[in-house]
C-alpha positions in Angstrom: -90.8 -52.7 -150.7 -92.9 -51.7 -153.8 -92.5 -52.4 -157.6 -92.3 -48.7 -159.3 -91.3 -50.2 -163.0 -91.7 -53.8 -164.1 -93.7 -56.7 -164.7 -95.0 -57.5 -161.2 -96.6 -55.1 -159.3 -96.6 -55.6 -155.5 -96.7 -53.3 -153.0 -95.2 -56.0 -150.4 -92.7 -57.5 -152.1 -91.1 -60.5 -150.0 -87.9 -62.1 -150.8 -89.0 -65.1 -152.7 -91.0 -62.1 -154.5 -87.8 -60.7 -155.3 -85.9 -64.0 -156.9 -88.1 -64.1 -160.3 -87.7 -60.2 -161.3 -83.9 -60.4 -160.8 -83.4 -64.2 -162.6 -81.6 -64.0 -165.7 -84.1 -63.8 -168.4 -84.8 -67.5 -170.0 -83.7 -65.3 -173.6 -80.5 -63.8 -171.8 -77.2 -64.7 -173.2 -74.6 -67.3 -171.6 -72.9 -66.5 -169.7 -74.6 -63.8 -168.0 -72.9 -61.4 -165.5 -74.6 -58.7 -163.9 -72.6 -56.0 -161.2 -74.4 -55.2 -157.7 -73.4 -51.9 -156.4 -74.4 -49.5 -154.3 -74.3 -45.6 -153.8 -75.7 -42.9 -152.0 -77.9 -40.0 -153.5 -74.3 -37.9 -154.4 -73.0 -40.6 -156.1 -70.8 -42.2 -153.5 -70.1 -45.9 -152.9 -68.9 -45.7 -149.5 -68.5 -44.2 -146.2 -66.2 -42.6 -143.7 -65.5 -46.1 -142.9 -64.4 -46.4 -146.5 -66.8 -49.4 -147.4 -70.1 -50.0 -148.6 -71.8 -51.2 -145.1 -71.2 -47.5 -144.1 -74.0 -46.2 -146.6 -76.0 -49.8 -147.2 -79.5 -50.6 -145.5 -82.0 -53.2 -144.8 -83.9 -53.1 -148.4 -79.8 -53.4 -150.3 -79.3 -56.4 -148.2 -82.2 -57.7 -149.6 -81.3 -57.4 -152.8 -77.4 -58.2 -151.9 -78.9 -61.9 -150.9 -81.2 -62.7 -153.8 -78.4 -62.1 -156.5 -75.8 -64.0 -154.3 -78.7 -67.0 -154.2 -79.1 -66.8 -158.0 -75.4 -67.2 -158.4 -72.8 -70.0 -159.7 -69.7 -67.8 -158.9 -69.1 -64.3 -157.3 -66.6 -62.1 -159.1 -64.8 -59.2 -157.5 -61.7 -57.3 -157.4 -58.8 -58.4 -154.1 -59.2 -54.9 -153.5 -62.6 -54.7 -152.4 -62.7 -57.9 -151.1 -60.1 -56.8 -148.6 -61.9 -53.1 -147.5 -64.9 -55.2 -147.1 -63.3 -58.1 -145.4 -65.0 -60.8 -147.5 -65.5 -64.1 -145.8 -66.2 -67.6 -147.8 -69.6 -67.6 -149.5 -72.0 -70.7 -150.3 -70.0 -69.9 -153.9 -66.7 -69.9 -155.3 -65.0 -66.1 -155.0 -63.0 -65.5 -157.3 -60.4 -62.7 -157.0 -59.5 -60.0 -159.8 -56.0 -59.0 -159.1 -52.9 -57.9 -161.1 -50.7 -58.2 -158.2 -52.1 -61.8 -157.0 -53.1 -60.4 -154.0 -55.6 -62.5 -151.3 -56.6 -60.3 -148.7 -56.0 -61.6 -145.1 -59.6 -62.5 -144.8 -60.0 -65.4 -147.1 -56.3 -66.4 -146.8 -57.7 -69.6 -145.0 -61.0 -69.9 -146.8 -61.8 -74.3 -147.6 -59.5 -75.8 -150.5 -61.7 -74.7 -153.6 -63.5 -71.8 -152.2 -61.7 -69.0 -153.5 -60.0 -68.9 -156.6 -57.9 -66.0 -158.2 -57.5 -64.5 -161.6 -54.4 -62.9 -162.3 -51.2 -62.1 -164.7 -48.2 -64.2 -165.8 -46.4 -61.4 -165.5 -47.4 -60.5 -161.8 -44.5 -60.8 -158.9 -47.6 -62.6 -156.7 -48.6 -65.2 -158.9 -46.3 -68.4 -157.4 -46.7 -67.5 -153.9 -50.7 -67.5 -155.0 -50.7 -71.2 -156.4 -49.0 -72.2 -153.1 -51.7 -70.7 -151.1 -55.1 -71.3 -153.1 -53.8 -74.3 -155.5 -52.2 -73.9 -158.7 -55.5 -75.1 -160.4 -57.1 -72.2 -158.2 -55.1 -69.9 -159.8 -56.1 -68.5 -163.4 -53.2 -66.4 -165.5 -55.2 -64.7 -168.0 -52.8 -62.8 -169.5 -49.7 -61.3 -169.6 -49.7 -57.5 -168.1 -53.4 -57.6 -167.7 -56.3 -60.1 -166.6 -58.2 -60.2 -169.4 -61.7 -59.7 -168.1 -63.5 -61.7 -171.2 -61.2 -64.8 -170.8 -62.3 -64.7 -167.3 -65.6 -64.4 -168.2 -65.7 -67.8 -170.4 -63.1 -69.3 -168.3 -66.0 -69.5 -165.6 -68.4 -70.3 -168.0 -66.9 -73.3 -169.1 -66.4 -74.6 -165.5 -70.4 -74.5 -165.7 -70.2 -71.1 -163.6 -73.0 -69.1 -165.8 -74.4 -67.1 -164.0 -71.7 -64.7 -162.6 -72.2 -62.1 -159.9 -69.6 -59.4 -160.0 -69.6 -57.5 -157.0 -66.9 -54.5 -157.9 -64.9 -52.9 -157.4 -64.8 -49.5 -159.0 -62.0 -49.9 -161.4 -62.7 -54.0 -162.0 -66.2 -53.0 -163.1 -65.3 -50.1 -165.4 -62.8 -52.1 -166.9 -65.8 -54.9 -167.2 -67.4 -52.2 -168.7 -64.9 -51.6 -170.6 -64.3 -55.3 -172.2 -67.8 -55.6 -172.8 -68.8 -58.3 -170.0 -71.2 -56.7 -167.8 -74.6 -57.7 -169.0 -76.8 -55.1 -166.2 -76.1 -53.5 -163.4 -78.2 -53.8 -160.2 -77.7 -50.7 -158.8 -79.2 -49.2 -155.8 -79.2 -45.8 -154.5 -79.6 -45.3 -150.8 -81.3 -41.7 -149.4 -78.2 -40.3 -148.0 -76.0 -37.7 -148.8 -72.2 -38.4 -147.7 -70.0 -35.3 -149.0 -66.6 -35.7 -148.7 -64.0 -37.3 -151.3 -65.1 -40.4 -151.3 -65.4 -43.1 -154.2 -68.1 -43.8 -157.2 -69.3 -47.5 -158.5 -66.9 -47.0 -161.6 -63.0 -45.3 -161.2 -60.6 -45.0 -163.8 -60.5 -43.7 -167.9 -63.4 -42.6 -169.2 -65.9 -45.4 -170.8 -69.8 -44.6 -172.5 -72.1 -47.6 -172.1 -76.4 -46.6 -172.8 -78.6 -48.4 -170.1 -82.2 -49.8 -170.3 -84.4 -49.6 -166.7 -86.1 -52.6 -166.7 -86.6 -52.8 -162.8 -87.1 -50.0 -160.6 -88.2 -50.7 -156.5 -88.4 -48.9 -153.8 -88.4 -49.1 -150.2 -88.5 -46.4 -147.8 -86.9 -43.8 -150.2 -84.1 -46.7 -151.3 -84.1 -47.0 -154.9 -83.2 -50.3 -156.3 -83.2 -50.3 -160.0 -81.9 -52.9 -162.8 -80.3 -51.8 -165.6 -79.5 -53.8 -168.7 -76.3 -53.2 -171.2 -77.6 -52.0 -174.7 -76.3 -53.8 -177.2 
């Protein structure tokens, strides 16, 4: 893996090489949340399995395991967490769903490990505190989570650095509310046709980017992009 934009140039870049150039910047803003995704070369996220370790290689797991080290919390939507059969992580999950869903997967996760952020309004909701603990269970809203109330709910729990992980529509509606700080976003050198998914799905939303990071490893492209102001 070599550095194609950024401070450090290396062409042998080891993981412990790879935890300072993706570490929130000491002048960042708390909290800070940046979105890991991937995608092949024609814009897909997935597969014909229908997740993202159908398209994912060696140099994204890399990357995958350096933002999940740097983490307090891991954010991502039920949905994906059920396609991609999410299992408990050294950090709490917490789980964007309207519905209160928990997939199957982390239905029996430890007391504490999973958490849920939902509606008042949602049908789920009660059968959700009896599973995860009603003080697992966050009702940010009443139709809607709302995504910045999430954001400083965490923060104020002492979770600051916050790793959203998708899906499409939680991070364009991130987007959206103005909490996603970057994206690290890398693009694998495959071409997958077919009707499958992007990074973002839903209305149309216009955010500008900044590169700050760009590697590369065996035609991967692994680039990190900061929110403009």
């Amino acid at each position: 893996m070599r550095v194609l934009i950024g401070a450090q140039s290396n062409d042998d870049v080891s993981d412990d090489d790879l935890t300072t150039p993706y570490a929130a910047d000491a002048s960042a803003a708390t909290p800070w949340m940046p979105c890991n995704r991937v995608s092949s070369v024609d814009g897909s996220a997935t597969g014909a399995a229908g997740d993202s370790g159908s398209i994912n290689n060696d140099a994204d797991g890399r990357v995958f395991r350096v933002l999940r080290g740097l983490a307090d919390v891991i954010v991502v939507g039920a949905g994906t967490a059920k396609a991609e059969a999410y299992g408990p992580a050294d950090v709490p999950i917490v789980l964007v769903s309207r519905k209160a869903q928990v997939p199957e997967s982390l239905r029996d996760a430890p007391a504490g490990s999973v958490y849920l952020a939902t509606c008042s309004r949602s049908d789920g909701v009660n059968a959700a505190r009896e599973l995860l603990g009603e003080e697992h269970v966050l009702t940010l809203g009443s139709h809607r989570v709302d995504l910045a109330l999430l954001k400083k709910e965490l923060a104020d729990r002492g979770w600051v650095h916050q790793l959203c992980e998708g899906g499409p529509h939680l991070l364009r509606d991130l987007v959206f509310q103005g909490c996603v700080d970057e994206l690290t976003a890398t693009t694998v050198p495959q071409i997958v046709g077919g009707g499958y998914g992007r990074i973002t799905e839903g209305a149309p939303v216009e955010t500008e980017l900044d590169l700050t990071l760009l590697l590369e490893d065996h035609g991967t492209l692994l680039g990190r992009w900061r929110v403009k102001n």
